[in-house]
BADRENTOR-831502 format. One line per 4 residues: number of its first residue (from 1); their letters; for each residue y, z, x of C-alpha. Coordinates in Angstrom, 2 decimals, decimal comma, m for minus. Each point is the difference from the previous one (the first is absolute). Example, Ala and Ser with C-alpha at 12.3 -4.5 7.8 and 13.67 -1.06 7.14 Angstrom:
BADRENTOR-831502
1) AS) m4,50/7,80/12,30  3,44/m0,66/1,37 $
end
This chain:
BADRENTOR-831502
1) XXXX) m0,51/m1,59/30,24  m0,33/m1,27/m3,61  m0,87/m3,51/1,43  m2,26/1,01/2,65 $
5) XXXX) m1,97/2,27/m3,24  0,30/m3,78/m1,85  m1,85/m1,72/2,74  m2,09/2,54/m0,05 $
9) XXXX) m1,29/m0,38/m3,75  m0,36/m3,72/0,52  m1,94/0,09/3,00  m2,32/2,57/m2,11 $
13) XXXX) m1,61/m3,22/m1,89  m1,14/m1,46/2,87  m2,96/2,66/m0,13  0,68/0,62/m3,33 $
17) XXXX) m1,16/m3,82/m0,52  m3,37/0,26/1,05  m1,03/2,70/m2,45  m0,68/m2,31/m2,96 $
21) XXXX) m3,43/m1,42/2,08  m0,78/3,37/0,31  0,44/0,38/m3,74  m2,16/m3,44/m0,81 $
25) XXXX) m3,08/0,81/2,55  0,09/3,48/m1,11  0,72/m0,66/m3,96  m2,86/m2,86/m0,25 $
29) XXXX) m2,30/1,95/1,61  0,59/3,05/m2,83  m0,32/m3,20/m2,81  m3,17/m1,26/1,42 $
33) XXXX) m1,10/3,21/0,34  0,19/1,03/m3,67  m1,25/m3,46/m0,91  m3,12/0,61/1,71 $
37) XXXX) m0,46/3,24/m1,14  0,38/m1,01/m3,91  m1,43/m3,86/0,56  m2,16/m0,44/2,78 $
41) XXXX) m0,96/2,94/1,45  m0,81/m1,75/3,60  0,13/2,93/2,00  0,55/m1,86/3,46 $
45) XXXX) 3,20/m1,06/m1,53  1,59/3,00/0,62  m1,12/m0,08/3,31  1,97/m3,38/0,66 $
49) XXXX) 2,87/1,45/m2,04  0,15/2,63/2,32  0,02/m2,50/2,83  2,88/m2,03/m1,50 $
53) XXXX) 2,29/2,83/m0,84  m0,36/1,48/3,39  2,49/m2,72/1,12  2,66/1,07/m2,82 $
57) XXXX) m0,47/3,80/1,35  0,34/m1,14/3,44  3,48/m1,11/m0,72  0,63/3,85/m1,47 $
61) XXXX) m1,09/1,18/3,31  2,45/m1,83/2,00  3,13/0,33/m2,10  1,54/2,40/2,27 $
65) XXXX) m0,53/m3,10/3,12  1,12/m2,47/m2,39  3,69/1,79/m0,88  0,21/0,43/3,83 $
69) XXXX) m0,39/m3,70/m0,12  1,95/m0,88/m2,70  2,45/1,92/0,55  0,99/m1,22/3,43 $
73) XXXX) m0,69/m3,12/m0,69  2,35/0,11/m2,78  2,99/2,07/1,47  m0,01/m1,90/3,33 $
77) XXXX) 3,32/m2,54/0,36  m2,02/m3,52/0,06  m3,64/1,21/m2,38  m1,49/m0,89/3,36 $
81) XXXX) m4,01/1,17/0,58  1,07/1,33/3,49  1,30/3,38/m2,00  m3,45/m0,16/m2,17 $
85) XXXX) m1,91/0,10/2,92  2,34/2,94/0,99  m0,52/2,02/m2,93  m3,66/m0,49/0,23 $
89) XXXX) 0,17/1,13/4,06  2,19/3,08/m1,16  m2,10/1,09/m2,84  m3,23/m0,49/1,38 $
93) XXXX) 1,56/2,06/3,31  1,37/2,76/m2,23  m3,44/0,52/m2,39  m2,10/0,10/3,10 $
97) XXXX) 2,04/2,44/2,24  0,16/2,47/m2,92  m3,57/0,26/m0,91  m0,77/3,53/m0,28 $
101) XXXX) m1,98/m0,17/3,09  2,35/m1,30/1,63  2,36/2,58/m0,97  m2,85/3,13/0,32 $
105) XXXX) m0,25/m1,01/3,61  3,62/m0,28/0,32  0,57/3,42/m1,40  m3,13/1,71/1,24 $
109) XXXX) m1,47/1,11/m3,08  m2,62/m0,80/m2,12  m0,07/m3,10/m2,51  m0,11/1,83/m2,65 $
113) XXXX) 2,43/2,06/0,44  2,55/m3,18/0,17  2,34/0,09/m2,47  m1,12/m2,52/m3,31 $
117) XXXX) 3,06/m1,99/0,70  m1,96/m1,88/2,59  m3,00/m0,41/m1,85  1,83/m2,65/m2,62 $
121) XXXX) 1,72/m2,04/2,90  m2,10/m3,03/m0,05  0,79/m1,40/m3,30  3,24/1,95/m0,65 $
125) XXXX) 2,66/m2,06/m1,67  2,93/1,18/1,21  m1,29/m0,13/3,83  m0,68/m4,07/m0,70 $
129) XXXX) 3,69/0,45/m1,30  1,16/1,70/3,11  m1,45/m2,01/2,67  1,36/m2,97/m1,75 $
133) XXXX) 3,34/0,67/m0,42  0,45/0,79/3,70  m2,08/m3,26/1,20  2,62/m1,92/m1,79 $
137) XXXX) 2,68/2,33/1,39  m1,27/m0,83/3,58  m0,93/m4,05/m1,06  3,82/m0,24/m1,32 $
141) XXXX) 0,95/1,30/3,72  m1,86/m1,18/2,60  m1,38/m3,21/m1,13  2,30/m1,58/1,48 $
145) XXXX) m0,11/1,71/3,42  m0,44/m2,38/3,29  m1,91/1,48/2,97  m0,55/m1,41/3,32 $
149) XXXX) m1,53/m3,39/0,48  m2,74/1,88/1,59  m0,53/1,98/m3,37  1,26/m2,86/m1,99 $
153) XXXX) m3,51/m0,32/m1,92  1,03/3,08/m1,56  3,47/m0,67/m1,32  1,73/0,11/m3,13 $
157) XXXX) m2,53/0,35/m3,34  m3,20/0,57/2,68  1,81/2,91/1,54  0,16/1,87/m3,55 $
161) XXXX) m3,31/0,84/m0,42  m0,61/1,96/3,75  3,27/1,80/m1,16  m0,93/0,90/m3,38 $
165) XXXX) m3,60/1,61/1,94  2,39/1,96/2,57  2,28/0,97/m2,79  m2,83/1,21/m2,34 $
169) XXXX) m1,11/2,56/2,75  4,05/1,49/m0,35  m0,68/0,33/m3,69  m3,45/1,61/0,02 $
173) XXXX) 1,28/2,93/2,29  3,01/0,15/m2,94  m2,93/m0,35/m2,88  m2,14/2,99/2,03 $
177) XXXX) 3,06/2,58/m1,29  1,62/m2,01/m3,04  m2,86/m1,42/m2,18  m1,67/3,46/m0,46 $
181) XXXX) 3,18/1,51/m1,63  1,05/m3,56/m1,40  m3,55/m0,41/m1,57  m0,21/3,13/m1,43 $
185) XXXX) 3,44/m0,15/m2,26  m0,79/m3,11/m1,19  m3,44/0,97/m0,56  1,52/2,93/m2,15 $
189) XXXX) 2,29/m2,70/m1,63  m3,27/m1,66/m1,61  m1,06/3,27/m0,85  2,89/1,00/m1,97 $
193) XXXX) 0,59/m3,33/m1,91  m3,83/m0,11/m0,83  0,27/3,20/m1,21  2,63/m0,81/m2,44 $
197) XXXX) m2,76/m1,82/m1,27  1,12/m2,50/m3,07  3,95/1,02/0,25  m0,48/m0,97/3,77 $
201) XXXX) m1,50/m3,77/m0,62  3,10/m0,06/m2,73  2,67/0,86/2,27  m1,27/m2,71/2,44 $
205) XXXX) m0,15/m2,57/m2,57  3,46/0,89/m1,09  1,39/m0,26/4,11  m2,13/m3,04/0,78 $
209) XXXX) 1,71/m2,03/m2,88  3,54/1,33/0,66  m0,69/m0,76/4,03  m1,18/m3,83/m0,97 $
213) XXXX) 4,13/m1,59/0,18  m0,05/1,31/3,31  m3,51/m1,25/1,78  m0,28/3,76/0,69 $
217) XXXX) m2,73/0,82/m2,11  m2,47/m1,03/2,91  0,14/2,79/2,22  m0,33/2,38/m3,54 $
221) XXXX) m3,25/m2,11/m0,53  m1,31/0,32/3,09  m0,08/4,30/m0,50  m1,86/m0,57/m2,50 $
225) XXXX) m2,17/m3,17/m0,01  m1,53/0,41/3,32  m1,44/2,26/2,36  4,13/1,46/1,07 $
229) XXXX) m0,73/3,59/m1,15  m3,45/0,08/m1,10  0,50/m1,08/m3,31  m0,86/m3,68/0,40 $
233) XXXX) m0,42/m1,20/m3,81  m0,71/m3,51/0,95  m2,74/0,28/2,91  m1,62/2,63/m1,60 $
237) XXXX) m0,52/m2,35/m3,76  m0,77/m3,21/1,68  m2,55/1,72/1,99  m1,57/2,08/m2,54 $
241) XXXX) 0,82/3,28/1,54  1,56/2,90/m1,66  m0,05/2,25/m3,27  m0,28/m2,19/m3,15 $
245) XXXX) 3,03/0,13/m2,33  2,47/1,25/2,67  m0,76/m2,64/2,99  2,18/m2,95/m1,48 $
249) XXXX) 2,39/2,42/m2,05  3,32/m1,80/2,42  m1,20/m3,35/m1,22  m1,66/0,05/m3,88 $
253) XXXX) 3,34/0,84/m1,40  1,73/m3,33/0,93  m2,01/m1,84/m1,89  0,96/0,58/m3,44 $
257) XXXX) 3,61/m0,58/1,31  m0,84/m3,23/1,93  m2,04/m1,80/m1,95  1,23/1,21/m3,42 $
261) XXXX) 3,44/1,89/m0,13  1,68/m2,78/2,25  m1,33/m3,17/m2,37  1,07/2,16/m2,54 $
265) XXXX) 3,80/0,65/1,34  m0,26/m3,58/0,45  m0,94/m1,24/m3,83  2,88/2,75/m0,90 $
269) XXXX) 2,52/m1,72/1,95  m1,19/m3,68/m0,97  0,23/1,44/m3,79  3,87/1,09/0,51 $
273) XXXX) 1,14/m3,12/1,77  2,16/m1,80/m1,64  m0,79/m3,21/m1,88  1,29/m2,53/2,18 $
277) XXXX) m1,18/0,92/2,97  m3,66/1,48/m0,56  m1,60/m3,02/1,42  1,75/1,08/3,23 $
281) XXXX) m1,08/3,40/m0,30  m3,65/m1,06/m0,39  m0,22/m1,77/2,74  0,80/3,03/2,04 $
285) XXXX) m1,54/2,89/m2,03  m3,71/m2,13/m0,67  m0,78/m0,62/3,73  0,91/3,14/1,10 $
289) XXXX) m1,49/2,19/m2,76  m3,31/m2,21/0,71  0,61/0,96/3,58  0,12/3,97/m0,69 $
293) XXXX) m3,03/m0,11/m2,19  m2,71/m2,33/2,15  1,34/1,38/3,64  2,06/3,06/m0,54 $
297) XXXX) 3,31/m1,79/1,98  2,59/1,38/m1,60  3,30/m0,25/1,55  0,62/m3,70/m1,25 $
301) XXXX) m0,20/1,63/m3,58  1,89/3,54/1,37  2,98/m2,33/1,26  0,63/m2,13/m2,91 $
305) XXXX) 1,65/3,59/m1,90  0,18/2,52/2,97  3,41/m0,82/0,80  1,08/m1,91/m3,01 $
309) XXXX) m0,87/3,27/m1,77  m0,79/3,22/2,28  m0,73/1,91/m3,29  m2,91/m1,49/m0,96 $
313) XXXX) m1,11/0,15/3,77  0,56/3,73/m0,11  m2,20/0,57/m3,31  m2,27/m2,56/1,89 $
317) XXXX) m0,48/2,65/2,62  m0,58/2,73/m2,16  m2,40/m1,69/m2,30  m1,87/m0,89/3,20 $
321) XXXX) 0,11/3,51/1,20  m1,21/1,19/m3,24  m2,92/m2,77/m0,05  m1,18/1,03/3,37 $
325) XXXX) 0,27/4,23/m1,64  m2,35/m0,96/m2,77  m2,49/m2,36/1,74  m0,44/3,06/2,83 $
329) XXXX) 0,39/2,91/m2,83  m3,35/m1,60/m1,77  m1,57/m1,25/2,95  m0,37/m3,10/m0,87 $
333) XXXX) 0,27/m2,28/3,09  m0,23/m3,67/1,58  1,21/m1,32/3,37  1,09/m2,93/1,82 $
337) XXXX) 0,30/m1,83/3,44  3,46/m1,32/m0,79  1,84/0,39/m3,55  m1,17/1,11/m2,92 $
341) XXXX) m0,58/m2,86/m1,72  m3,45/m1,35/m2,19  m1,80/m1,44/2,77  0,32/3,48/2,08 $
345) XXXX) m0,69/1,60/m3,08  m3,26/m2,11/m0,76  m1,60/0,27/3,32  0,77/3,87/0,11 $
349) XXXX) m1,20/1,02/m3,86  m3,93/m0,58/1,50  0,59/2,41/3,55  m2,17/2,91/m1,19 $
353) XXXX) 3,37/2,48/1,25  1,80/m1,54/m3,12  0,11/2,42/m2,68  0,54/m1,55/m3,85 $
357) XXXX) 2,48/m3,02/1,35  m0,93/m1,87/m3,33  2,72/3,33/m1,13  2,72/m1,87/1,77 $
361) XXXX) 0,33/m3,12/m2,11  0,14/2,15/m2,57  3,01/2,20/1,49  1,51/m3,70/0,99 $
365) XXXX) m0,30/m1,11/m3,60  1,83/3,34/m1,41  2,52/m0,74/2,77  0,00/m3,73/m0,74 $
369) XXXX) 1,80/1,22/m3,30  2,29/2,99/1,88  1,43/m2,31/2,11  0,88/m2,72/m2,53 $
373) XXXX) 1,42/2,64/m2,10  2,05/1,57/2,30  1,22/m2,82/1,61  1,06/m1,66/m3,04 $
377) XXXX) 1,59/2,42/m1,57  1,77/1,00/3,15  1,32/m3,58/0,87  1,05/m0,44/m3,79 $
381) XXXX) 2,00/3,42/m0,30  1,56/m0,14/2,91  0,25/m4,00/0,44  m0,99/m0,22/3,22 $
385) XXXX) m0,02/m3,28/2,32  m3,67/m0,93/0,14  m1,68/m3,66/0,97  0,67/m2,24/m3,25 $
389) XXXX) 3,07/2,35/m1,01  2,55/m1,74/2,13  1,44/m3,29/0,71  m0,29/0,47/3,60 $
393) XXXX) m4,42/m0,33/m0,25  0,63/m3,56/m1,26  2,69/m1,12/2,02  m2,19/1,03/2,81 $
397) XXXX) m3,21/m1,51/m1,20  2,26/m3,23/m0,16  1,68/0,01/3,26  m4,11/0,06/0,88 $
401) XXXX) m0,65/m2,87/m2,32  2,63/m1,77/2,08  m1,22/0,40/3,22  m2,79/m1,05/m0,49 $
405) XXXX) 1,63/m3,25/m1,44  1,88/0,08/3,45  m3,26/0,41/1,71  m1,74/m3,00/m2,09 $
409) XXXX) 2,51/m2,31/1,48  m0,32/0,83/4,04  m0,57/3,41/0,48  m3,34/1,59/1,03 $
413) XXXX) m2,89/m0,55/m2,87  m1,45/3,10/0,78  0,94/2,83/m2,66  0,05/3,14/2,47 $
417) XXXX) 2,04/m2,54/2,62  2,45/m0,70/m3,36  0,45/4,16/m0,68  m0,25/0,28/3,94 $
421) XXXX) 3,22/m2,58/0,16  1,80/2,05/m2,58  m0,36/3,35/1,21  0,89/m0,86/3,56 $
425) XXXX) 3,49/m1,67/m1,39  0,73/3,01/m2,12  m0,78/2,25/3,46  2,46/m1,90/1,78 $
429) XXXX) m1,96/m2,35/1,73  m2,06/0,56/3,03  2,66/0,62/1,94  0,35/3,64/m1,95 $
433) XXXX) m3,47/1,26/0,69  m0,92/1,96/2,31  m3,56/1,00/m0,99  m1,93/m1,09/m3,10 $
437) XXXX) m3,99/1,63/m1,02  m1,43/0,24/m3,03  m2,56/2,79/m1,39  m1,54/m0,29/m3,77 $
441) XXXX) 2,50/m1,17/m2,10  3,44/m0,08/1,94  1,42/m1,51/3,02  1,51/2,68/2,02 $
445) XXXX) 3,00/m1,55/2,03  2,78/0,61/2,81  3,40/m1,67/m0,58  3,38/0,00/2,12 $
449) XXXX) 2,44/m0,35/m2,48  m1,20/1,48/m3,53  3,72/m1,53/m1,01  m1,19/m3,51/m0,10 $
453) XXXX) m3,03/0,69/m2,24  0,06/m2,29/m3,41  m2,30/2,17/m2,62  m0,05/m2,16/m2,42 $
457) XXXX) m0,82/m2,54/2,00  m3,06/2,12/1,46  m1,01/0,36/m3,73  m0,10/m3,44/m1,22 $
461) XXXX) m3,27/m0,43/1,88  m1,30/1,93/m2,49  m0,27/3,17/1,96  m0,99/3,65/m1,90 $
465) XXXX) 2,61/1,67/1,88  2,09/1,73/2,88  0,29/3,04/1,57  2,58/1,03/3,06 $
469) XXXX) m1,39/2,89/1,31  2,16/0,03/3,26  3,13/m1,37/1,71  m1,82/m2,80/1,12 $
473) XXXX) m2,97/m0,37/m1,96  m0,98/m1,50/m3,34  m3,07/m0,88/m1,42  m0,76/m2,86/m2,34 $
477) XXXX) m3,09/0,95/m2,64  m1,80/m3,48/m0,13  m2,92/1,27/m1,62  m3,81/m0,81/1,30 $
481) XXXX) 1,03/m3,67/1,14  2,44/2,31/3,09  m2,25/m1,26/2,50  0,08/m3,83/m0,53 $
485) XXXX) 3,90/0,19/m0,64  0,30/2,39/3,54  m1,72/m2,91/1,70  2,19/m2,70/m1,42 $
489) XXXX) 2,89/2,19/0,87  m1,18/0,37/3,65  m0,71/m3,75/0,16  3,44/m1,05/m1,11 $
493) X) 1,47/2,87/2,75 $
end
């Protein structure tokens, strides 16, 4: 269960992905806007900004299609567009069989005396979630299924898509009963966290960091970020829509933490490395601190001390629960399509919905200082292992240095083939994986033997981290390069 939830957090970026050219159509629309209006003063330029932001909106429209999408595409055993165009069949099925037309006719009353439920299904979320899971479900069976050579045309992958469209009509008639009742309690879910107001946006922040070792803290984002339960933080920003200096309130308090408490942890734990190996511990803590602050990626940072020092990852959580209390407590508030980093933050301080965001540097400067404070004096007191503190960071950083010497002489020139090489001999070769992905930062794979697995080999490529969150599973934080490495991975398989 805890790897199917896994596979279900990765797959959420393939949707998730496509939010940040919502963000830039959207966001330089609002910039030339308030250029014009202070400079120019052109007013058919606001008539063609309309135009070109209409295409970032559209993308807001059809998030609930494009999770049904992604997330077939992305659960299904081979990433093959047969279960794509599945999801797409079953959600576009589903939304148009429960229109509340539909369903007035069905129950013989009037339409607007159908219950509200149905009147969200179009763009709901969690229905794009839905439909996609069980396309894949149905792809991973029957896409492999061999019918008559009279029906041969529609065999194996073609066959999915007619079954997904028969299957969708079994899940309305269960939707006509469930999604009322199911609807509703979420609905009052969203009701009762927003109405905890700033302590409610503090206690997610607090439970989204903690979730992060696990890849769990997707499907908590998703409650919140989009249109799940009605709150829908994101859509509602990007789009403009909402109640100024609450709309944003899950996103403006990460960041002060991402683009200001992290660097800061970072100088804190460059300043209490030891002498001779600070060079090392620059080399890691720079990029990634650079990282945090320009694109709000985090978890290459996060995994250089989360398990070298779960204390600090702890007080990490809290001060990022506490970040996200104050940002919603004085309503100050920013969004973003994909982290909170400065390029999010830029395009989103001139969306007319953002209420004082010039506050939040300020809050990430005072927290700038917290976290450098904290995290000093914490590692110091109770000498904990941090990058730079331990023998181990150079030795690795060496057995790098190295390979790539190795690599110079015959082996691939390619730098993601040379970590690629490395992390697929510390795995156990090819021969030990069963299934390798990536999402943002981590490669998510599938051994057979979890015995024959050489860590330290793994973390001479100059990895961030690992995590074994199952029997079978580990997961490899490569930081924002994952993709190019997965590739050279799959390549070499």
């Amino acid at each position: 269960m805890l790897k199917y939830i896994q596979n279900m957090g990765r797959s959420f970026m393939f949707p998730v992905s496509v939010l940040p050219a919502a963000a830039l159509l959207v966001g330089i629309g609002f910039i030339l806007v308030a250029v014009n209006d202070y400079f120019i003063g052109w007013e058919y330029l606001n008539v063609i900004v309309g135009f070109i932001q209409s295409a970032g909106l559209a993308i807001l429209d059809a998030l609930a299609i494009l999770f049904a999408v992604g997330l077939a595409f992305g659960m299904s055993k081979d990433k093959s567009g047969a279960a794509a165009v599945a999801g797409l069949v079953s959600f576009t099925v589903v939304t148009s069989m429960l229109q509340p037309e539909n369903v007035a006719a069905l129950q013989g009353i009037a339409v607007e005396e159908v219950n509200a439920a149905f009147n969200v299904i179009n763009n709901n979320v969690l229905i794009g979630i839905v439909t996609g899971l069980i396309s894949a479900a149905l792809y991973n069976r029957f896409s492999e299924v061999k019918l008559p050579d009279y029906l041969s045309f529609f065999s194996g992958r073609r066959a999915v898509p007619i079954i997904a469209a028969f299957t969708m009509i079994l899940v309305v008639a269960v939707l006509l009963f469930v999604w009322p009742v199911f609807y509703t309690l979420l609905f009052n879910f969203g009701q009762w966290i927003s109405g905890l107001g700033a302590t409610g946006a503090g206690l997610y922040g607090f439970f989204n960091r903690l979730l992060i070792p696990t890849g769990l803290h997707h499907a908590l984002n998703s409650v919140f970020w989009f249109d799940t339960v009605g709150i829908n933080d994101i859509g509602n920003f990007l789009a403009g829509e909402g109640e100024k200096g609450l709309t944003g309130r899950y996103q403006a308090g990460f960041f002060p933490i991402m683009m200001f408490g992290l660097p800061g942890a970072a100088l804190a734990m460059y300043h209490t490395a030891k002498t001779q190996y600070r060079k090392a511990a620059a080399s890691v803590l720079m990029a990634t601190a650079v990282t945090a602050f320009l694109t709000g990626v985090t978890e290459p940072l996060e995994f250089s001390f989360m398990f070298l020092a779960p204390l600090l990852y702890v007080v990490h959580a809290l001060l990022t629960g506490v970040s996200m209390f104050i940002a919603a407590t004085f309503e100050w508030t920013a969004g973003f399509s994909f982290s909170a980093g400065f390029i999010d933050f830029f395009l989103s301080s001139f969306n007319p919905i953002a209420n004082q965001p010039y506050m939040l540097i300020l809050q990430g400067l005072v927290f700038f200082a917290i976290y450098y404070v904290l995290f000093r004096i914490i590692i110091t007191k109770f000498d904990l292992i941090t990058p730079g503190r331990d023998a181990s960071i150079l030795e690795e950083n060496e057995s790098a240095g190295t390979s790539e010497e190795t690599a110079a002489q015959g082996a691939p020139a390619d730098k993601y083939a040379r970590k690629a090489n490395i992390i697929l001999e510390g795995l156990g070769g090819k021969e030990n994986i069963e299934t390798l992905d990536y999402c943002t930062t981590r490669l998510r794979i599938n051994v057979r033997d979890k015995a024959v697995i050489d860590e330290a080999r793994i973390k001479s490529s100059g990895i961030h981290g690992i995590v074994h969150p199952g029997k079978t599973n580990i997961q490899v934080i490569v930081g924002t390069e994952v993709e190019h490495v997965a590739e050279a991975m799959k390549k070499n398989m």
